[in-house]
C-alpha positions in Angstrom: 7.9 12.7 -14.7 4.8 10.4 -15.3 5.0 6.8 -14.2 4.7 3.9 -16.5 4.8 0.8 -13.7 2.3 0.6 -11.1 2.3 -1.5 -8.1 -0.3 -2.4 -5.5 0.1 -3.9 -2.3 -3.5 -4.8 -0.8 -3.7 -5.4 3.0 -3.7 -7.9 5.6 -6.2 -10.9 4.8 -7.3 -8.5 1.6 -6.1 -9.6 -1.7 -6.1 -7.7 -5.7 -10.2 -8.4 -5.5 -10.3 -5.6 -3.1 -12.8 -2.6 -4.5 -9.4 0.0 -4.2 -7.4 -2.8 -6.1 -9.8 -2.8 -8.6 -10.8 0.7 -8.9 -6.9 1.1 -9.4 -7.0 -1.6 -12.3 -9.7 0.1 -14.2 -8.0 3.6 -14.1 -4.7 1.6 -15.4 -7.1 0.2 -18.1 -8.7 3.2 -19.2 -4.8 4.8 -19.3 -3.8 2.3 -21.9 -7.2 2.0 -23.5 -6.4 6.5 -24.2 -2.9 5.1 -25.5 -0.2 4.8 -22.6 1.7 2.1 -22.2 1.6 1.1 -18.3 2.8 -1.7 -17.0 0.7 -2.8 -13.7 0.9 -5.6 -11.2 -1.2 -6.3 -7.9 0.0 -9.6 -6.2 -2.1 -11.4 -3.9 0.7 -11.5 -1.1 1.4 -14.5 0.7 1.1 -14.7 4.8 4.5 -13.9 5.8 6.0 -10.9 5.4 9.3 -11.7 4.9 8.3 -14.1 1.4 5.5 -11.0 0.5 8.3 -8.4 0.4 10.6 -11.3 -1.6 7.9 -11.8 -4.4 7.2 -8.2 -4.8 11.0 -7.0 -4.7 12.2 -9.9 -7.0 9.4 -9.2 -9.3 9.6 -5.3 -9.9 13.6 -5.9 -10.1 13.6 -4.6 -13.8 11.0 -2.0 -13.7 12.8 1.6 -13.5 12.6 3.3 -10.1 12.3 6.9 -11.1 8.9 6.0 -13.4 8.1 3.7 -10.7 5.0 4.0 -8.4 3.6 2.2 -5.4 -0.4 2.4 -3.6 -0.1 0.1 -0.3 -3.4 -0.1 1.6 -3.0 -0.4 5.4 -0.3 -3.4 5.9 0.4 -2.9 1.8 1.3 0.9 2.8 3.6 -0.4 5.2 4.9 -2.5 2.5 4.9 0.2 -0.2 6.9 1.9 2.4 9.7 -0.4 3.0 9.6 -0.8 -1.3 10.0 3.2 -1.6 12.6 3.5 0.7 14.7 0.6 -0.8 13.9 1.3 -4.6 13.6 5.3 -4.2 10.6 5.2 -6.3 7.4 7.3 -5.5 4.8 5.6 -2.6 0.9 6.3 -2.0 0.2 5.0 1.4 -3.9 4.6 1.9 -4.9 4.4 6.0 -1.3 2.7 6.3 0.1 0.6 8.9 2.7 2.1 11.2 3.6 -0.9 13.7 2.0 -3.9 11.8 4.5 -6.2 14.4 2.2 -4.6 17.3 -0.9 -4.8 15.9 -1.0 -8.0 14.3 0.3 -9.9 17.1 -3.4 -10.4 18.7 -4.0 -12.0 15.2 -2.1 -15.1 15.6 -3.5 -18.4 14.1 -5.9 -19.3 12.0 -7.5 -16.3 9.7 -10.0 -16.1 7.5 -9.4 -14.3 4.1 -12.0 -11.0 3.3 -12.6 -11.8 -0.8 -12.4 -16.0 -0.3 -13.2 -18.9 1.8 -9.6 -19.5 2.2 -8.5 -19.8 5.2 -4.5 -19.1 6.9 -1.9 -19.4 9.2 -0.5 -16.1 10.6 2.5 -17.4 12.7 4.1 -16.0 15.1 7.6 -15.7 13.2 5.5 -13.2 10.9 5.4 -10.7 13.9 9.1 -11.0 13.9 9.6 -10.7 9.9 7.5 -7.3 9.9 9.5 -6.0 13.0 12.6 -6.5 11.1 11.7 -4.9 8.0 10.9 -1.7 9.7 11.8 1.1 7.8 13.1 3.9 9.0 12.8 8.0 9.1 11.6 8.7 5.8 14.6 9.8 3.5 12.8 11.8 0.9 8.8 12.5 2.4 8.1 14.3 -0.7 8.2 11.0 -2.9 5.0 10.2 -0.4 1.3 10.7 -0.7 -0.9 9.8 2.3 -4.2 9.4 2.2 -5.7 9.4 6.2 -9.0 8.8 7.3 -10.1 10.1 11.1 -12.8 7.8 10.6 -10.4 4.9 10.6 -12.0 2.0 12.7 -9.2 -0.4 12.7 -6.2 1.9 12.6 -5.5 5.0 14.2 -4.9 8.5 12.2 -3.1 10.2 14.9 -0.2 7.5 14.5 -0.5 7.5 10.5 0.0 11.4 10.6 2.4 12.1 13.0 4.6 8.9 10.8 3.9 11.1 7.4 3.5 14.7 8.6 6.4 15.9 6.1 4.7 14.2 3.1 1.8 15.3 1.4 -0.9 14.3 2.7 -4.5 14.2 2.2 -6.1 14.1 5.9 -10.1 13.0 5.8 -12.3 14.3 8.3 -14.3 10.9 8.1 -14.1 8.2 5.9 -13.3 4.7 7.2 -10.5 2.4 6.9 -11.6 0.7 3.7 -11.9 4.4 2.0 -15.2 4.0 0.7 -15.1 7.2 -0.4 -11.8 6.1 -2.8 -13.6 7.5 -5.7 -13.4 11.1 -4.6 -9.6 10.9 -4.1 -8.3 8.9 -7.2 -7.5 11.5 -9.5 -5.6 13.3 -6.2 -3.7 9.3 -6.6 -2.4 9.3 -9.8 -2.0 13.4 -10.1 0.4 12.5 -7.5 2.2 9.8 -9.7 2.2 12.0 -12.4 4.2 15.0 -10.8 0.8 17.1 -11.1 
């Protein structure tokens, strides 16, 4: 079944100017431009977890689950996780957090944002929101798409494949966490979302 509502969840301190945000965008855009109606939302999250996965949840409420997809990049595939396992809709995880409450604990305080001069508070209470939203086993892995790069600087591959080994999976034998290379798997994205 082909999907007509799109989500994406960008990563920690990233925001919907990221280049996979808006190479995402502009595929949407060149859908509807060809004549399909798609409905298409990227959120700039807020700090805490618990408020992120509010806003996004309250705001796809209406949108139909089973024509329903979700791309999280690193912390947003953690998110798009928690999303696809609560809404049963269809989830593309790019270089995505496993344990976000580990790894973003050594990130407490001020932070500056990647796209802006903004600047944050990541509290320590934020830790706590993303340990408790851990999702589980995976119910359905085949409603997942992984996209893992070995030559992931920030996170590492072996713990993003052994958390999505059942899915499909695309693993890259280089790369980097950013997926600079996102234009050569974008079509393998949304062929996904399509049932292709």
């Amino acid at each position: 079944m082909t999907f007509s509502h799109l989500l994406y969840l960008h990563g920690f301190r990233s925001s919907p100017q990221s280049i996979k945000a808006q190479k995402v965008a502009a595929r949407v855009e060149q859908l509807r431009v060809a004549g399909r109606p798609l409905t298409w939302w990227c959120p700039q999250l807020p700090p805490s977890p618990a408020e992120a996965l509010e806003r996004v949840l309250r705001g796809v409420a209406d949108w139909p689950a089973e024509r329903m997809g979700v791309i999280g990049s690193s912390l947003g595939g953690y998110y798009a996780t928690v999303v696809a396992e609560r809404l049963g809709c269809k989830a593309v995880l790019l270089n995505p957090a496993v344990d976000p409450a580990r790894d973003l604990a050594r990130y407490i305080g001020e932070i500056q944002a990647w796209h802006s001069s903004e600047r944050f508070w990541f509290r320590a209470e934020y830790v706590d929101e993303l340990r408790a939203m851990q999702p589980g086993p995976l119910t359905r892995p085949e409603r997942y798409f992984a996209v893992i790069a070995k030559g992931d600087e920030v996170l590492d591959w072996r713990e993003m494949a052994a958390r999505y080994r059942d899915c499909p999976m695309r693993l890259l034998e280089g790369s980097d966490h950013g997926l600079s290379d996102f234009d050569d798997h974008i079509d393998a994205v949304f062929d996904f979302l399509d049932g292709r």
